[in-house]
N, C-alpha and C positions, 0 to 999 in steps of 0.2 A: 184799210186797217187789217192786219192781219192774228189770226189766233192759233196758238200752236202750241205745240211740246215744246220744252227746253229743257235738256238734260243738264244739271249741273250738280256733277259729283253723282254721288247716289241716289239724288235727288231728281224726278222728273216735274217740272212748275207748267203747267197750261197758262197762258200768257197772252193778254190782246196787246197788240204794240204798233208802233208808226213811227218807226224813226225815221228823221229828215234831217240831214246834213244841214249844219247851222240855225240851228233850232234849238233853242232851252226844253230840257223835256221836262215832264209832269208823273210824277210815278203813284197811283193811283190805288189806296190799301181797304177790303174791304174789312167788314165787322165780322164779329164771332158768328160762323153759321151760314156766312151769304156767299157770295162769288162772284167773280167779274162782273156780272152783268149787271150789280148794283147801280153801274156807272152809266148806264144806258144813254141815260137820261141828262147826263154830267158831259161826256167824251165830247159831243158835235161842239159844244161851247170851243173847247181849247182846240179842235183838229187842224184848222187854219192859221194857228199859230204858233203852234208845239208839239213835238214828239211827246208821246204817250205811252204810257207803259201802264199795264193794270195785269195784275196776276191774283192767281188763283192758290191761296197759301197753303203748306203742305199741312193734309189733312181737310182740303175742300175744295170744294165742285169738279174738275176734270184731274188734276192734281194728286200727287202721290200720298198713297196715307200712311207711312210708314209705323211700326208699332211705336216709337218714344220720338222726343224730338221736338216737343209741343209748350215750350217756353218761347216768352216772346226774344230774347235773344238767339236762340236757334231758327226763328222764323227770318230775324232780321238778318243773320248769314247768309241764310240764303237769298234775299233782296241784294245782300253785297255780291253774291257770284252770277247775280242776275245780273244786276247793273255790269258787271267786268264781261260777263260773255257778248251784250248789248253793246258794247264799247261805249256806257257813258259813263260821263268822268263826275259829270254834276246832277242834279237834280233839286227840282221842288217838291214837297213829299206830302199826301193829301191825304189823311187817313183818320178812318170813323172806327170808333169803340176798339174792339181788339188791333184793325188796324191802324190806329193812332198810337195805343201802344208799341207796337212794332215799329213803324216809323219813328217813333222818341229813341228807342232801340235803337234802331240806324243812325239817327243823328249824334247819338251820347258816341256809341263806337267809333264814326267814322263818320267827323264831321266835314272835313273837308268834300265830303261828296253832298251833302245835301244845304243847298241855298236859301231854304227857305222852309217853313212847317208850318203846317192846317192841319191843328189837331180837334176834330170832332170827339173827343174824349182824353185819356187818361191825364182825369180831371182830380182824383181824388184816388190814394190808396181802398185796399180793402180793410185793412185792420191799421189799427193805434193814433197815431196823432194828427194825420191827415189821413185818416182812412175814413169811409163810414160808419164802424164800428169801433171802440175804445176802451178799455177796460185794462182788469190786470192779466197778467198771460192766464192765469187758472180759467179766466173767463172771455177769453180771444182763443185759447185751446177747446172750449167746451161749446161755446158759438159752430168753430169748425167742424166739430163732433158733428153735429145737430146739419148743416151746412152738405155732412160727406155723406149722409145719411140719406137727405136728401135726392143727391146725387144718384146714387143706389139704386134707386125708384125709378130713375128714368126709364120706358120702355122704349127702342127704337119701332119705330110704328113699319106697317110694311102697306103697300099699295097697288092695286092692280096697278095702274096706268097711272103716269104722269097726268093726264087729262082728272083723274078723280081726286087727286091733292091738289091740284091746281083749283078746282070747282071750291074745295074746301078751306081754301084759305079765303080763294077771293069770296064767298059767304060772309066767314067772319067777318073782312074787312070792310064790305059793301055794306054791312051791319053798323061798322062805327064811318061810315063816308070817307073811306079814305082808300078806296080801291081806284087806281090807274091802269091807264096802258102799260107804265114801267116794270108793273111787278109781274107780270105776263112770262116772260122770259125771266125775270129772275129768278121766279118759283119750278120753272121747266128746267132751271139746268142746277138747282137744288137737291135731285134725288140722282140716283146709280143704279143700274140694273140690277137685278141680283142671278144666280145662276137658273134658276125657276122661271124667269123673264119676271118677275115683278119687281116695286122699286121700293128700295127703301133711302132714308137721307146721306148725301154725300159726306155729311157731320155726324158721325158715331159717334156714340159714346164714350169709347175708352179716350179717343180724341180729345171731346169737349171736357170729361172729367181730368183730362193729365194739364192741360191748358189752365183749366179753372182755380185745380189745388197751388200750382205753381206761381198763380197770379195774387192767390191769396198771401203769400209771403212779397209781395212787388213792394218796392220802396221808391218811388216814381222823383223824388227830391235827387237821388244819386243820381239819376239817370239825368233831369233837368240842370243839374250844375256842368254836367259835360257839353251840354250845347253849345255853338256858340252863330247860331242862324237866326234870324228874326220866326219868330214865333205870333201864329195866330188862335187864338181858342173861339172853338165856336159851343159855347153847353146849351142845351136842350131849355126848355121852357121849365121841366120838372127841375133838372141839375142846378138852373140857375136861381130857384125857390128854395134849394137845402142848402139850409146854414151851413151844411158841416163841406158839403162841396165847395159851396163859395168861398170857405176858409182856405180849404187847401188850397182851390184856385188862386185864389189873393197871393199865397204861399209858394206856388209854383211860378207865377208869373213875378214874381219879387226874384227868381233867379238864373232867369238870364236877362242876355242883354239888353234886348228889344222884344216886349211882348203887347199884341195887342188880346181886346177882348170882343167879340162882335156877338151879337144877338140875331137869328132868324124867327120873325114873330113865330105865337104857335109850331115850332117847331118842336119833334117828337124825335127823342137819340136815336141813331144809325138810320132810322127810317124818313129823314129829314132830305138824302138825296136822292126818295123815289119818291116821296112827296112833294118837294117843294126844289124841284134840279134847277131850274130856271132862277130862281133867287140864292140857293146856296152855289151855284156855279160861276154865278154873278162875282159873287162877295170874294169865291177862291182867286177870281181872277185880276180883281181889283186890287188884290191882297198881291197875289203873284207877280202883278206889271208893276208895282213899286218898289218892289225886289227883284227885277228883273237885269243884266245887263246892260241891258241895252236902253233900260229907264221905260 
């Protein structure tokens, strides 16, 4: 498997890939904040059977950070000139929290390319009738206030060495038992050098804040009526406990054609395929070989 640049347009995407001549391939989208190497733990499941494509979205981990650009439509463009310089014509699209967004993105544009969806998320708007929040605009505008404000606050942290953010996550997590091998490299290729030699996160802030406000206006209903690929949702143990998710769930899967709905016990969103790769790898593949070609 190979990892690399790819220049497309103005845009440069850092890229793990395997393409193999006659091969269904698997295009592989991570969540708000992570980077390829989410998939660590994911990629050996499919290698023997499929081309693989996992990128690195602009605005994270080796990948170009350009100043604007940070809607998931403009993310999923670029997944289309990825796919075109890749020379694949189809794919199955596998993507957790932001990158399930993006992938639904792909598939509403330009469905004829994607065969199949595993969406680990955009389960539920952010505002109004399927959003988590509801109200009148006076009160979905003054939420946002409060919301941007928020945001504002964020400090980007700085770090000598990758080795002492590394020590400091896996603390934390070794704290709630849920520290692996997989999150080893995901955390190491998480931060950027900076010109000082220290590091700070490959996910800034103007990034995460242009992505976030733009999400908060997402109406995820238009996007699920352009589909027309069989569809699998996998929500979290928490998502699947809020009424207001399972509503919209119920909602989004009432429009398209073929949807199914799967559950990973104890399962925690986005952090569900470095915790548990072996059972949610399972379920993707299980999912994918009955939509597969070739059967």
């Amino acid at each position: 498997m190979i990892e690399d640049i790819i220049q497309l347009g103005r845009i440069k995407l850092n890229v793990m890939h395997s393409i193999k001549e006659g091969r269904e391939a698997v295009l592989f989208l991570h969540f708000s904040g992570g980077n390829l190497h989410m998939w660590n733990g994911i990629l050996p499941q499919f290698a023997e059977r499929y081309s693989i494509i996992a990128p690195d979205f602009r605005g994270h981990g080796k990948s170009d950070k350009p100043q604007t650009g940070y809607h998931i439509d403009d993310m999923a463009q670029d997944l289309y000139l990825l796919l075109r310089e890749l020379q694949v014509g189809r794919c199955h699209v596998v993507g957790s929290s932001m990158g399930a967004e993006i992938g639904l993105s792909l598939a509403a544009a330009h469905p004829e390319l994607v065969q199949s969806l595993i969406l680990e998320g955009a389960l539920s708007n952010e505002f109004g009738e399927y959003g988590l929040f509801n109200g009148t605009a006076e009160e979905i505008e003054q939420k946002k206030k409060i919301m941007e404000a928020e945001l504002a606050e964020r400090q980007e942290r700085v770090f000598t060495s990758k080795a002492e953010y590394v020590a400091e996550e896996r603390t934390a997590l070794e704290q709630e038992g849920l520290w692996n091998e997989h999150f080893q490299p995901f955390y190491e290729n998480s931060l950027q050098q900076l010109e000082d030699g220290r590091f700070t996160y490959c996910y800034l802030n103007r990034v995460r804040t242009e992505y976030i406000q733009k999400f908060w206006d997402l109406k995820f209903e238009a996007y699920y009526r352009q589909v027309e690929c069989p569809v699998l949702f996998l929500p979290s143990e928490a998502e699947w406990a809020n009424e207001r998710v399972r509503s919209s769930l119920d909602h989004f899967a009432g429009l398209v054609k073929q949807a199914e709905i799967e559950r990973i016990a104890d399962s925690i969103h986005a952090y569900v395929w470095l915790l548990q790769p072996a059972e949610a790898g399972q379920m993707v593949l299980q999912f994918i070989s009955r939509h597969s070609v070739s059967g």
